[in-house]
N, C-alpha and C positions, 0 to 999 in steps of 0.2 A: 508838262502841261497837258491837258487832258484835250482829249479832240470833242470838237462839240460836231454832230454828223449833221451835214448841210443838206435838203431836202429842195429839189428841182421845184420851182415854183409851178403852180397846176393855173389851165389858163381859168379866167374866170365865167363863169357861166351866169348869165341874167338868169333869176328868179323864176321861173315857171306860174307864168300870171294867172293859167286858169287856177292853180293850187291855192294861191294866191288868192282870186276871185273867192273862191268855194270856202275858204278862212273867213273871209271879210263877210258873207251870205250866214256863216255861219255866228259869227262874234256879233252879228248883229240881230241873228234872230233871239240871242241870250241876251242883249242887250234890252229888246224887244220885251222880253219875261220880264226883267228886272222891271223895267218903268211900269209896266203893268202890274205888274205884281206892288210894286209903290205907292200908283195910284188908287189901287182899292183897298189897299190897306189907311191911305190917307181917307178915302172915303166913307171906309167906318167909322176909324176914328173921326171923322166929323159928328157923323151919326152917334156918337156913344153919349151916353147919358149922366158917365159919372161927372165927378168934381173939375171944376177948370183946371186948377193946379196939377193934378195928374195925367189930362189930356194935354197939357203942354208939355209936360215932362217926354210923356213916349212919344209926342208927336216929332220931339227934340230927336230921342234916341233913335224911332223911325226913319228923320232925315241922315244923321251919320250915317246910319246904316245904308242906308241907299248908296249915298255918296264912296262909302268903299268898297259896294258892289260895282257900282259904275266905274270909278276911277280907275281900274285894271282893263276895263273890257275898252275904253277910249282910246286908253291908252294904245293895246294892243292894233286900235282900227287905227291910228297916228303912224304906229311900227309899218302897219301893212299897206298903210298908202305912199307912204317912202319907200318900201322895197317896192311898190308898182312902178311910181315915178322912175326910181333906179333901174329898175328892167326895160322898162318905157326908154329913156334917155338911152342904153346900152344897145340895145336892139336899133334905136334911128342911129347911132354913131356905127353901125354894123351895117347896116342898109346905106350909108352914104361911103364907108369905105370899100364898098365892091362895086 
């Protein structure tokens, strides 16, 4: 039978909130681009001039599009406010056991 080699557990370490902070400053200011970037692309296309039917069409493909630029960066600010919480919560269970 083959040895599977067992590895001493490492303690675990809260998350580093400024790094943390400085992520979340940063996913948001991308975040920031996006909606702007959405919204004056939506406000040309208001302004444009051609056919209805085509302005619905891209105004259609414009929202996808947003919607799956958004959906990653939300996501990621959801990731980062749980790993704050969890540092947050690790850090007072660490302050109340000394």
């Amino acid at each position: 039978m083959a040895r599977v080699p067992v590895h001493k557990p490492t303690a675990l370490s809260p998350p580093d909130c400024s790094a943390l902070t400085v992520e979340i400053q940063h996913v948001l200011a991308v975040l920031s681009d996006v909606e702007a970037c959405y919204e004056s692309e939506r406000e040309c296309l208001k302004g444009w001039s051609g056919p209805e039917a085509i302005r619905v069409r891209l105004g259609k493909h414009l929202d996808t599009r947003h919607a799956q630029e958004r959906e990653p960066l939300v996501q990621r600010l959801a990731d980062l406010h749980q790993q704050i919480t969890t540092a947050s919560m690790i850090q007072s269970l660490c302050r109340h056991k000394h």
